[in-house]
C-alpha positions in Angstrom: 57.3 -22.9 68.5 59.5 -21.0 71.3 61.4 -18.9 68.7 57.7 -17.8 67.8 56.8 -16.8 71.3 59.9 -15.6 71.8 59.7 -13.2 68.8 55.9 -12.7 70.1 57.2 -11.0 73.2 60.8 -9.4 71.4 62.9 -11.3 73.2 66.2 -10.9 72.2 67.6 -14.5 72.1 71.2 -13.7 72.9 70.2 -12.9 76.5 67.0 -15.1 76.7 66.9 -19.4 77.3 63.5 -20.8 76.7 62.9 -24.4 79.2 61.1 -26.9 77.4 60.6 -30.7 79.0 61.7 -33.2 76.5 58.9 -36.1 78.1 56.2 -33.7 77.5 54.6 -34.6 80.6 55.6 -31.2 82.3 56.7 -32.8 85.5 59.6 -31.9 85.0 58.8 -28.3 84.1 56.2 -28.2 87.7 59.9 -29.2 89.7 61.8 -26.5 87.2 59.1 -23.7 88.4 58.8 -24.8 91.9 62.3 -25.1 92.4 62.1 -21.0 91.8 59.1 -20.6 93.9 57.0 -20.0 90.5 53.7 -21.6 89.3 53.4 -23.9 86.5 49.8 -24.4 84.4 50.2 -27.5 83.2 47.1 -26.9 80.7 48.5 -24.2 79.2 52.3 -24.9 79.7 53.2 -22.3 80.9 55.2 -20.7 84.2 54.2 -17.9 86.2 56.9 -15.2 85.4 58.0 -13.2 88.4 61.4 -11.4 88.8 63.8 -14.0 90.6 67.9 -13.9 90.6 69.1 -17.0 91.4 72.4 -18.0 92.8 74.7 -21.3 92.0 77.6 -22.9 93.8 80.8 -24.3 92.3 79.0 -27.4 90.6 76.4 -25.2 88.6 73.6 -26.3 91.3 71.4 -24.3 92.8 72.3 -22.8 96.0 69.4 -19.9 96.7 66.6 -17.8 94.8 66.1 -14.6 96.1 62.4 -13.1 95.4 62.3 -9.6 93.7 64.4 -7.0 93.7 64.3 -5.9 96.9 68.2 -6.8 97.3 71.7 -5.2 97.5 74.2 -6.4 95.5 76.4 -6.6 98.8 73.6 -9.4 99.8 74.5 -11.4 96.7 78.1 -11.0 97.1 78.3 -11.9 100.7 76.2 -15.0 99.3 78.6 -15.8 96.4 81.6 -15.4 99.2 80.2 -18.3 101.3 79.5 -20.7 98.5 83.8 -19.9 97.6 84.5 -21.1 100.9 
């Protein structure tokens, strides 16, 4: 079913990941969206896209989401440099 949204939109599937949550209740797909600062419709399924870049520390967790694009990459290293610390 995702590889035929995906191909709906042209999404080329060697950049793009598609979330899916394996109880099918969608809670865990509300805390996945929210955890971005992004909506999820549960009666639909479906998240709210907006542009987001988020950043991880050593372990692969998330350390920050920054909103839009509005950034300099300078920003994002600085970030990345603390996390190394």
């Amino acid at each position: 079913m995702l590889k035929d949204y995906g191909n709906n939109y042209r999404a080329t599937f060697s950049t793009w990941d598609f979330v899916t949550d394996p109880d099918t209740s969608g809670r865990m797909m509300e805390r996945f969206a929210g955890g971005f600062g992004l909506n999820y419709l549960p009666e639909e399924g479906l998240i709210t896209h907006n542009l987001r870049t988020a950043i991880l520390d050593k372990e692969g967790k998330l350390a920050k989401v920054i909103k839009g694009n509005e950034w300099e990459a300078e920003e994002v290293e600085r970030d990345m440099r603390k996390l190394l610390e």
